[in-house]
The first five atom37 places (N, CA, C, CB, O) and aatype in JSON, in Angstrom:
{
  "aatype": [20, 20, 20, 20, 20, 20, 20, 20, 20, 20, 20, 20, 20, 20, 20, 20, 20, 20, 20, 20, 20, 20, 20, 20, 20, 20, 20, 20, 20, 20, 20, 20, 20, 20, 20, 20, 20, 20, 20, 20, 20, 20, 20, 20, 20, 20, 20, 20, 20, 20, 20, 20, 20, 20, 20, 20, 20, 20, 20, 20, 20, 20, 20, 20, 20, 20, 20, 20, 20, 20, 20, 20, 20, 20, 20, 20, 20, 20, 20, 20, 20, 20, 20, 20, 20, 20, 20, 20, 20, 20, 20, 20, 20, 20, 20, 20, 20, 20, 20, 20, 20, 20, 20],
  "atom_mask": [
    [1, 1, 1, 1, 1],
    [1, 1, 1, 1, 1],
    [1, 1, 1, 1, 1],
    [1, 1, 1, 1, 1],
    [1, 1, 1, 1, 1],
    [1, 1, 1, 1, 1],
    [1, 1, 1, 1, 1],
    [1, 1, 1, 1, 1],
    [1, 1, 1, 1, 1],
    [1, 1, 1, 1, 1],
    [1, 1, 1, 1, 1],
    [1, 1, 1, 1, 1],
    [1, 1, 1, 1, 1],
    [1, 1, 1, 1, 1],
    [1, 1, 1, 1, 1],
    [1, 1, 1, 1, 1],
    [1, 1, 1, 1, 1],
    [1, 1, 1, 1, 1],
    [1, 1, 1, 1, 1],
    [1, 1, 1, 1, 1],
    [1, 1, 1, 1, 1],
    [1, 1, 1, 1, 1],
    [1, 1, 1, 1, 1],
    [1, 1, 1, 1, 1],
    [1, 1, 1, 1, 1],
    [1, 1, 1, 1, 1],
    [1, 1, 1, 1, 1],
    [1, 1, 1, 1, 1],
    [1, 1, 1, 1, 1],
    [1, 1, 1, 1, 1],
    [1, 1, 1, 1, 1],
    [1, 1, 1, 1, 1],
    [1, 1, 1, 1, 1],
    [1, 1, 1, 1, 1],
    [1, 1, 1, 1, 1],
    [1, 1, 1, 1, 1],
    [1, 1, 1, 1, 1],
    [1, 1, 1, 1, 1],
    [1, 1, 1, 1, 1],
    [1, 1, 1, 1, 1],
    [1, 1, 1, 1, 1],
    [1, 1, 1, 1, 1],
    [1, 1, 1, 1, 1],
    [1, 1, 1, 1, 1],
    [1, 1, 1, 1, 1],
    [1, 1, 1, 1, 1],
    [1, 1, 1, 1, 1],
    [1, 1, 1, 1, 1],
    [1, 1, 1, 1, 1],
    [1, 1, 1, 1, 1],
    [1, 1, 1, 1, 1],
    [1, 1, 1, 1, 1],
    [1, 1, 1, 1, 1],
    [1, 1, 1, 1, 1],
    [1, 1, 1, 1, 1],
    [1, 1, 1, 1, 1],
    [1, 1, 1, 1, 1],
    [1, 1, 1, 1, 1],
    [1, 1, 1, 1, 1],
    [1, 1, 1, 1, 1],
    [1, 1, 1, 1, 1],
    [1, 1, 1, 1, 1],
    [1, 1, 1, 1, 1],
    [1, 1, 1, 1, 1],
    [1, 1, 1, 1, 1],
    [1, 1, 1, 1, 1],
    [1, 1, 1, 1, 1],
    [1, 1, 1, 1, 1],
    [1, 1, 1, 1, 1],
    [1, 1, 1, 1, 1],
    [1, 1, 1, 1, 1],
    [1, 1, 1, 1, 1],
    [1, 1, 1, 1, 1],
    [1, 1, 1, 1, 1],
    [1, 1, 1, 1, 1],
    [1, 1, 1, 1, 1],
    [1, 1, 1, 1, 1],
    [1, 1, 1, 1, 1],
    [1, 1, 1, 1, 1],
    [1, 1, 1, 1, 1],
    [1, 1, 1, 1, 1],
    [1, 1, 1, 1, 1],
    [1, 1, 1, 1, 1],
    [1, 1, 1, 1, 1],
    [1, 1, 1, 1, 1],
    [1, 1, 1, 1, 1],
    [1, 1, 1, 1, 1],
    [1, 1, 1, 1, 1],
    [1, 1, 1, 1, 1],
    [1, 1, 1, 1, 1],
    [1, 1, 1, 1, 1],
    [1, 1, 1, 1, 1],
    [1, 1, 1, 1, 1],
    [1, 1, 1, 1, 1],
    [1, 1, 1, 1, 1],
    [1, 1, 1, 1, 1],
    [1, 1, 1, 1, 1],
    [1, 1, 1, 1, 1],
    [1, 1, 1, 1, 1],
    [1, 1, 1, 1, 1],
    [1, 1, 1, 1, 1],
    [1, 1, 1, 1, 1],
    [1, 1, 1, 1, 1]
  ],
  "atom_positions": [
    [[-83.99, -49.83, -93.74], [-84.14, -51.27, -93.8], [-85.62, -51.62, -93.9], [-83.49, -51.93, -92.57], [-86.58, -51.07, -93.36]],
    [[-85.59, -52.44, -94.52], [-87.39, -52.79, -94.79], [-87.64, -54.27, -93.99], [-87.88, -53.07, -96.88], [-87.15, -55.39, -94.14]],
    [[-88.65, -53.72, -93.06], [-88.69, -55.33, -92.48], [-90.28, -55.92, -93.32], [-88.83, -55.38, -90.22], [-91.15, -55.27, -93.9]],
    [[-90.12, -57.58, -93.02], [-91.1, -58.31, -93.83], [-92.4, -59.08, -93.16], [-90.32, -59.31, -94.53], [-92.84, -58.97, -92.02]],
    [[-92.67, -59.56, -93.8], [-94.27, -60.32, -93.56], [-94.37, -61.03, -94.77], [-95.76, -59.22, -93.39], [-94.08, -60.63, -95.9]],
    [[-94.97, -62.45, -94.31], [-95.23, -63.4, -95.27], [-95.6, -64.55, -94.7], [-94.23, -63.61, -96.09], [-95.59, -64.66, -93.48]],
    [[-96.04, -65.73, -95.65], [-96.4, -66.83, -95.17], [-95.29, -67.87, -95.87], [-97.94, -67.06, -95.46], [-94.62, -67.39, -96.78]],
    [[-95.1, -69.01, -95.56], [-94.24, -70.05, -96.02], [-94.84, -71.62, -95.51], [-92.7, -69.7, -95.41], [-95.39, -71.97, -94.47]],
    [[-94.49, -72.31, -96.66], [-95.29, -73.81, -96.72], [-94.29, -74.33, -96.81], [-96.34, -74.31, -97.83], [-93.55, -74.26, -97.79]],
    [[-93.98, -75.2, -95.35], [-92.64, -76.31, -95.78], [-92.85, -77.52, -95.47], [-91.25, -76.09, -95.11], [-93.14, -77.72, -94.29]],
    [[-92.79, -78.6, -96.32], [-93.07, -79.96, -96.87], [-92.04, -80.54, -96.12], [-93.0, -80.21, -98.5], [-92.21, -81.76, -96.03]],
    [[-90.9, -80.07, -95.45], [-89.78, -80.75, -95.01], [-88.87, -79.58, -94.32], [-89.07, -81.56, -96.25], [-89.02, -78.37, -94.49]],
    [[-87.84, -80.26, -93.47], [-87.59, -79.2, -92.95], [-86.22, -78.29, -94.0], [-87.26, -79.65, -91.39], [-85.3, -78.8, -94.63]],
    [[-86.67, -76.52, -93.79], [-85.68, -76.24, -94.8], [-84.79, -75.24, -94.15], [-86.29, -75.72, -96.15], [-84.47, -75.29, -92.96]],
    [[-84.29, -74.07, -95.24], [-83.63, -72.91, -94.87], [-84.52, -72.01, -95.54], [-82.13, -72.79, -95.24], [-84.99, -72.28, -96.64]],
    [[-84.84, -70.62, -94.72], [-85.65, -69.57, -95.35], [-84.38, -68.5, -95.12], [-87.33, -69.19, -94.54], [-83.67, -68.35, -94.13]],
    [[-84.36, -67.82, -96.4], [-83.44, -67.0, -96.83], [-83.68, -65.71, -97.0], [-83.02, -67.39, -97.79], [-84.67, -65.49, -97.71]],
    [[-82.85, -64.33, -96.41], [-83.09, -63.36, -96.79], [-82.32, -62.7, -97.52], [-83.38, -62.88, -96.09], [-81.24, -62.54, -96.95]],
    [[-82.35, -62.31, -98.34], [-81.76, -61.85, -99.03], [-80.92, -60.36, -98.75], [-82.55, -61.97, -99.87], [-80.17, -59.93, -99.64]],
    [[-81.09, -59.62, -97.49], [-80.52, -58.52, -97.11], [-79.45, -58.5, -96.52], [-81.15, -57.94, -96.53], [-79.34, -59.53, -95.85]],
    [[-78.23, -57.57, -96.38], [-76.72, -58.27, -95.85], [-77.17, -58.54, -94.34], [-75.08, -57.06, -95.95], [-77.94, -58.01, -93.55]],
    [[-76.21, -59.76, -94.34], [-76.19, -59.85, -93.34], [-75.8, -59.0, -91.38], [-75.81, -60.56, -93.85], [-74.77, -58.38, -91.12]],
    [[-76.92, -59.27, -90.42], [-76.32, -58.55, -89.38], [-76.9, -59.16, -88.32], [-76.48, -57.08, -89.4], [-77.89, -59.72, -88.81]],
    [[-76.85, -59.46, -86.81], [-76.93, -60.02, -85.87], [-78.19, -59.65, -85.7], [-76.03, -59.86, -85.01], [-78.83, -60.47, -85.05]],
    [[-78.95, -58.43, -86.17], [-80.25, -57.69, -85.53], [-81.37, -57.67, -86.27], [-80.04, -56.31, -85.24], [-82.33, -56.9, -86.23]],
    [[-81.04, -59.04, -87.27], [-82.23, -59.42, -87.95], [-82.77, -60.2, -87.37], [-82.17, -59.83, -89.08], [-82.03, -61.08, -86.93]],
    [[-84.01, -60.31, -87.11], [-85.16, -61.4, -86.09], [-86.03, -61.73, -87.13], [-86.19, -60.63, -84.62], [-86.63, -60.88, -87.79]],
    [[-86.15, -63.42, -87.38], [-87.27, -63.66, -87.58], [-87.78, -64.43, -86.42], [-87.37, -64.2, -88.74], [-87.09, -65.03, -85.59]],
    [[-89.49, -64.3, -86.46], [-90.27, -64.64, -85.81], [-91.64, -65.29, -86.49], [-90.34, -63.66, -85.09], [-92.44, -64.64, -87.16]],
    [[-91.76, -66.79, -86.14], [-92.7, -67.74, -86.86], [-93.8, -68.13, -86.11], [-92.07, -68.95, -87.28], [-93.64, -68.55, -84.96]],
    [[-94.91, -68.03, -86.62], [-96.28, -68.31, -85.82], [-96.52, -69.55, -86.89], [-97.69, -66.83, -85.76], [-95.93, -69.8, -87.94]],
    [[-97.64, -70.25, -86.2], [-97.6, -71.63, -86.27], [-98.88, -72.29, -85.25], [-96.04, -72.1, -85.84], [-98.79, -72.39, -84.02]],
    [[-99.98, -72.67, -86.04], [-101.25, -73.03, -84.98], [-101.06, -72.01, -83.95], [-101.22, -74.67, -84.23], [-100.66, -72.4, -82.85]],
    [[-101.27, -70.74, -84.14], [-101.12, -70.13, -82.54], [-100.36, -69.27, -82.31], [-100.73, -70.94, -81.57], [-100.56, -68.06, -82.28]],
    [[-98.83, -70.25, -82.02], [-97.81, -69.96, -81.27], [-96.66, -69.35, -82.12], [-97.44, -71.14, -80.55], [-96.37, -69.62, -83.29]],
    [[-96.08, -68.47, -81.29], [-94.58, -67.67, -82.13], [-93.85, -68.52, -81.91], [-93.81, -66.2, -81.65], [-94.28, -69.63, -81.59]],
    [[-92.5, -68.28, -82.0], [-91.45, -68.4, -81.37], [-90.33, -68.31, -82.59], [-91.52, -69.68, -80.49], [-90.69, -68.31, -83.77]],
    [[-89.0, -68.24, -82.21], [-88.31, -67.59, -83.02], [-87.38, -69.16, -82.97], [-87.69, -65.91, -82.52], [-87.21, -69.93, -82.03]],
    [[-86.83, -69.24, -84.64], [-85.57, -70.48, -84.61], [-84.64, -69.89, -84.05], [-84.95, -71.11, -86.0], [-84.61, -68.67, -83.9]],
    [[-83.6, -70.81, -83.61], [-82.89, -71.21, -82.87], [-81.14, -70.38, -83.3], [-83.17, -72.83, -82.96], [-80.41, -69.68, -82.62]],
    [[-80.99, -70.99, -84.99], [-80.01, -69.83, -85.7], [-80.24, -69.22, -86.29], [-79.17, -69.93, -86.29], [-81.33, -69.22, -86.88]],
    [[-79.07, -68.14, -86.48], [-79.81, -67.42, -87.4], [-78.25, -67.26, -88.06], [-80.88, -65.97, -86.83], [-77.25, -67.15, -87.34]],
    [[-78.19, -67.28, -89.47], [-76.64, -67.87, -89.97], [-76.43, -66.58, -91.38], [-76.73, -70.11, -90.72], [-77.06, -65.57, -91.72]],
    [[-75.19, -67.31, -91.91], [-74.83, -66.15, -93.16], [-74.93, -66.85, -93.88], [-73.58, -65.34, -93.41], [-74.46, -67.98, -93.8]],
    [[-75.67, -66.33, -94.96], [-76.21, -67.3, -96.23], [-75.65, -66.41, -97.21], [-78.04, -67.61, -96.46], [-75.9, -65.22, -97.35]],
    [[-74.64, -67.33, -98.04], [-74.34, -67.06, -99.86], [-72.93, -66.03, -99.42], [-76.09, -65.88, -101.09], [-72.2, -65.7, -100.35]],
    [[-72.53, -65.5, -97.87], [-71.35, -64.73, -98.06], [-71.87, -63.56, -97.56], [-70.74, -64.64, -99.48], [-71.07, -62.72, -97.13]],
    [[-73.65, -63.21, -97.51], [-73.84, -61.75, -97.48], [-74.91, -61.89, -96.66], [-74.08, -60.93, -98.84], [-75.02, -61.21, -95.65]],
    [[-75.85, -62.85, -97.04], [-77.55, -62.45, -96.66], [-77.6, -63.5, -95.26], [-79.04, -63.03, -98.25], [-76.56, -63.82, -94.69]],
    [[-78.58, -63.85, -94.94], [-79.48, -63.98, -93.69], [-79.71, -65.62, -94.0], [-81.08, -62.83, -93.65], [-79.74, -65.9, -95.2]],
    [[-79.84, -66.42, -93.32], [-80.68, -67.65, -93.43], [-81.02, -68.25, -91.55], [-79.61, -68.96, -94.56], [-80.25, -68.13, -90.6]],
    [[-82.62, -68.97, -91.57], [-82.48, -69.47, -90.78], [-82.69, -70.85, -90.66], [-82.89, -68.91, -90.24], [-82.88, -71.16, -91.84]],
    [[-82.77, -71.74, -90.09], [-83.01, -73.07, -90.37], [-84.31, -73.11, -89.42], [-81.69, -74.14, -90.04], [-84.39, -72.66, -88.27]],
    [[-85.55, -73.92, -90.34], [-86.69, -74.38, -89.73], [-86.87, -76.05, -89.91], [-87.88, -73.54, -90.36], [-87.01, -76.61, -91.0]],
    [[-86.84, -76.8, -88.42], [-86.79, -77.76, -88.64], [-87.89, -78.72, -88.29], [-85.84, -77.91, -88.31], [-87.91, -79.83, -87.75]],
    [[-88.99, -77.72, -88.9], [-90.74, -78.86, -88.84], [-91.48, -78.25, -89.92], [-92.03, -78.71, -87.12], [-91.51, -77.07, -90.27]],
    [[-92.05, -79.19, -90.37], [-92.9, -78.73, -91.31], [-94.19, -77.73, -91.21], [-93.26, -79.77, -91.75], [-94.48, -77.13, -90.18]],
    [[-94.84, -77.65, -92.31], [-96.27, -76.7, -91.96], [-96.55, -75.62, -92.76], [-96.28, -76.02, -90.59], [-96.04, -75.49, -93.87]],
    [[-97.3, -74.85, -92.31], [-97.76, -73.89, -92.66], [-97.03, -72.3, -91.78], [-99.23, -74.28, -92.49], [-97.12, -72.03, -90.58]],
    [[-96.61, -71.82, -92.44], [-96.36, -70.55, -90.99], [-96.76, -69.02, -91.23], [-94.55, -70.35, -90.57], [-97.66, -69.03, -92.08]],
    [[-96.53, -67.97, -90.92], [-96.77, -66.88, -90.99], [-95.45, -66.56, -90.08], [-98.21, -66.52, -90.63], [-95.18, -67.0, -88.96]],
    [[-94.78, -65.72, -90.81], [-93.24, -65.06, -90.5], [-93.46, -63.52, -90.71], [-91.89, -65.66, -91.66], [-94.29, -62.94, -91.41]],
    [[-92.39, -62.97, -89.84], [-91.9, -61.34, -89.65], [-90.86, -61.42, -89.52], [-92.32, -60.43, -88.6], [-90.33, -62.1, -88.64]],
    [[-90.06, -60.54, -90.65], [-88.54, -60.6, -89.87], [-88.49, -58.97, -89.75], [-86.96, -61.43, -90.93], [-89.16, -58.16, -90.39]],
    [[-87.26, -58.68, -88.49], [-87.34, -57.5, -88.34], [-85.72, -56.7, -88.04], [-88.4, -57.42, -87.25], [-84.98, -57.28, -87.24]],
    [[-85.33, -55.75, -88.52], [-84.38, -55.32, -87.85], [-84.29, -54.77, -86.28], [-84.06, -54.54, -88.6], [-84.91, -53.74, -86.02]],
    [[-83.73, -55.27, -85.5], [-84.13, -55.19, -84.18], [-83.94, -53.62, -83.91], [-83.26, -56.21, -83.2], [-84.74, -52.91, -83.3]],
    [[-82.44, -53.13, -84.61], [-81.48, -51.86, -84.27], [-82.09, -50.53, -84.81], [-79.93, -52.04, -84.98], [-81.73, -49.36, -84.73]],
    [[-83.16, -51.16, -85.38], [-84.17, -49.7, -85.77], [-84.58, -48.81, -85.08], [-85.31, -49.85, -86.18], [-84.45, -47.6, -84.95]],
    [[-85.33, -50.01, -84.47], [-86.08, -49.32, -82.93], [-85.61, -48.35, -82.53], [-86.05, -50.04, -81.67], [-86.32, -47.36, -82.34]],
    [[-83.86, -48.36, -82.21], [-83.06, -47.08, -81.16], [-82.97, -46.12, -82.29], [-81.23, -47.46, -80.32], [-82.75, -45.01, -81.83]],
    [[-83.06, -46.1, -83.89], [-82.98, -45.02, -84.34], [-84.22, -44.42, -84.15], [-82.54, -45.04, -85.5], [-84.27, -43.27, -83.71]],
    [[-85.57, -45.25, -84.53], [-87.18, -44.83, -84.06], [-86.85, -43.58, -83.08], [-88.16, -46.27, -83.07], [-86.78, -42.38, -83.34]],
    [[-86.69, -44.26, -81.93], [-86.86, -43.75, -80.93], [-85.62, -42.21, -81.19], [-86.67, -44.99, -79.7], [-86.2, -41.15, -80.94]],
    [[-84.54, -42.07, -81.5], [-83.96, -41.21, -81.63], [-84.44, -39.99, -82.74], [-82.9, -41.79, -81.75], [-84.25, -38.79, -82.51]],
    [[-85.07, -40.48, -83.96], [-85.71, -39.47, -84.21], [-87.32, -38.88, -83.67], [-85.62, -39.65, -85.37], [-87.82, -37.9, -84.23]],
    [[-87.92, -39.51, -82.7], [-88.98, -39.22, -82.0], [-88.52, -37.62, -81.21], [-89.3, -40.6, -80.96], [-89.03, -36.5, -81.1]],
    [[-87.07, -38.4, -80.72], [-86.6, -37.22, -79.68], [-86.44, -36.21, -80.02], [-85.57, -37.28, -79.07], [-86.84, -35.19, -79.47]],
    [[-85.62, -36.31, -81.34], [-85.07, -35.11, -82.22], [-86.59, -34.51, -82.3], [-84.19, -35.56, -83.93], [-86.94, -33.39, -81.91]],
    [[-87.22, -35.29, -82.77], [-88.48, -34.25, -83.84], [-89.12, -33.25, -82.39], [-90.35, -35.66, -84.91], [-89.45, -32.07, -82.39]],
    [[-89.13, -34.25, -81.25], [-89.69, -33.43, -79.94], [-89.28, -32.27, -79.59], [-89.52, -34.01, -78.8], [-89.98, -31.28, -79.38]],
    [[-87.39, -32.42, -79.5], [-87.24, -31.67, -78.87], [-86.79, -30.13, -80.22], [-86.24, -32.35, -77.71], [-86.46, -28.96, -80.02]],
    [[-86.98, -30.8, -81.27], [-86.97, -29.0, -82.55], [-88.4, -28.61, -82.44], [-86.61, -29.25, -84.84], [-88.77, -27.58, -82.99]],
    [[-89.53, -29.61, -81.51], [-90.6, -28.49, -81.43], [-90.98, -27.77, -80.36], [-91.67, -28.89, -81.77], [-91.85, -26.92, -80.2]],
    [[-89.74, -28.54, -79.26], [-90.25, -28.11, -77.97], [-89.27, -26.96, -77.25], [-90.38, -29.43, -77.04], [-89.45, -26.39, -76.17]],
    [[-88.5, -26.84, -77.91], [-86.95, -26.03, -77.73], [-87.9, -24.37, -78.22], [-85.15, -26.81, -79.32], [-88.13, -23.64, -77.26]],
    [[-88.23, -24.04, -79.13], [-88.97, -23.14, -79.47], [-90.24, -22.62, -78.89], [-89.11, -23.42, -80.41], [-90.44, -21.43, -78.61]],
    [[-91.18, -23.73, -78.7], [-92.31, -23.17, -77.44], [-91.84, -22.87, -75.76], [-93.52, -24.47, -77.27], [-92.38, -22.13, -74.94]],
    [[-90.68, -23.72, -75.61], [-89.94, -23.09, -74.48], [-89.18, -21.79, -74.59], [-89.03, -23.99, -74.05], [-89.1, -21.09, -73.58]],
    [[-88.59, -21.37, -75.73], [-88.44, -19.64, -75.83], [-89.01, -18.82, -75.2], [-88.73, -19.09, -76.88], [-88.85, -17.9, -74.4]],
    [[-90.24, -19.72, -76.14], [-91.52, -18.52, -75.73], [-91.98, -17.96, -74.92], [-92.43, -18.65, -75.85], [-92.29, -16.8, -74.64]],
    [[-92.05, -19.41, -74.3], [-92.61, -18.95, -72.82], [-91.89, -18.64, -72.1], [-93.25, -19.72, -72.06], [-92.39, -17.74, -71.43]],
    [[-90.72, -18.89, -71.73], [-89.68, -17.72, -71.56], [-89.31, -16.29, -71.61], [-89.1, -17.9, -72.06], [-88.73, -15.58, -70.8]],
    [[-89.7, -16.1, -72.53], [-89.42, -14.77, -73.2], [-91.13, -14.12, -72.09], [-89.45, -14.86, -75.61], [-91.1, -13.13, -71.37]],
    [[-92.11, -14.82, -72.25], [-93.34, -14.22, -71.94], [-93.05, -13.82, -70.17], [-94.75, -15.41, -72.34], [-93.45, -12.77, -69.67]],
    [[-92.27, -14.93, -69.39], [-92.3, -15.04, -68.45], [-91.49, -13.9, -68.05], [-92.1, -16.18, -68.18], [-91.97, -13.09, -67.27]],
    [[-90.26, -13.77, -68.53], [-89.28, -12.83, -68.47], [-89.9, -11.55, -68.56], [-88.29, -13.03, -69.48], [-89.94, -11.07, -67.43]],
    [[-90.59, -10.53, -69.69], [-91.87, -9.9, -69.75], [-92.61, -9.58, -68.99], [-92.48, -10.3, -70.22], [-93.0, -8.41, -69.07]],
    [[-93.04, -10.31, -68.1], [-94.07, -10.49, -67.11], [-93.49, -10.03, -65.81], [-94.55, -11.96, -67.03], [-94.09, -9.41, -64.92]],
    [[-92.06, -10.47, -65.83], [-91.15, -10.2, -64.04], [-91.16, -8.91, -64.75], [-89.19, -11.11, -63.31], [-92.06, -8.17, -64.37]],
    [[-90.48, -8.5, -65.57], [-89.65, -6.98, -66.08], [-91.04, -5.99, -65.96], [-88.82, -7.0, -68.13], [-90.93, -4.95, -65.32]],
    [[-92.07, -6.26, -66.46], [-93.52, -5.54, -65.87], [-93.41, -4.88, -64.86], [-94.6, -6.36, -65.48], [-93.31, -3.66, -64.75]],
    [[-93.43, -6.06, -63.68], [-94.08, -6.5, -62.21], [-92.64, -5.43, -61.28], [-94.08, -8.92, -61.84], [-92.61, -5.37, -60.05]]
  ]
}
């Protein structure tokens, strides 16, 4: 999933649309003089995609993000850890084991 960044100029209040299917764990988040904060819905636009309703005008700077990434992030962090750490623990294993069978 590709999350975004952009700016948007609204003259009135509108709907900003994403075009990716729709799913509950899309976040957008709007800065504005300053301040974030996220609208209020977040709806199904056209049958498939994303829309949210912004209801003030301005200037903004937006991110939208898939929230449900994160837990895969984090799941391949683990994976990648533990195919490098499963093997240096052999090792030292094997060394330790070695070492009693010596002694």
């Amino acid at each position: 999933m590709i999350d975004g960044f952009g700016k948007i100029k609204l003259t009135k209040p509108n709907f900003l649309f994403f075009k990716e299917t729709f799913h509950p764990g899309w976040k957008l988040s709007l800065a504005k003089d300053g301040q974030i904060f996220e609208p209020k819905e977040h709806l199904l636009a056209n049958l498939y995609g994303n829309a949210w309703y912004i209801d003030e005008m301005g200037d903004y700077s937006f991110k939208i993000e898939f929230e449900p990434q994160k837990y895969v992030n984090i799941g391949l962090l683990l994976t990648i850890l533990s195919v490098m750490l499963i093997p240096i623990g052999m090792l030292v294993f094997r060394k330790i084991n070695k070492y009693e069978k010596s002694n």
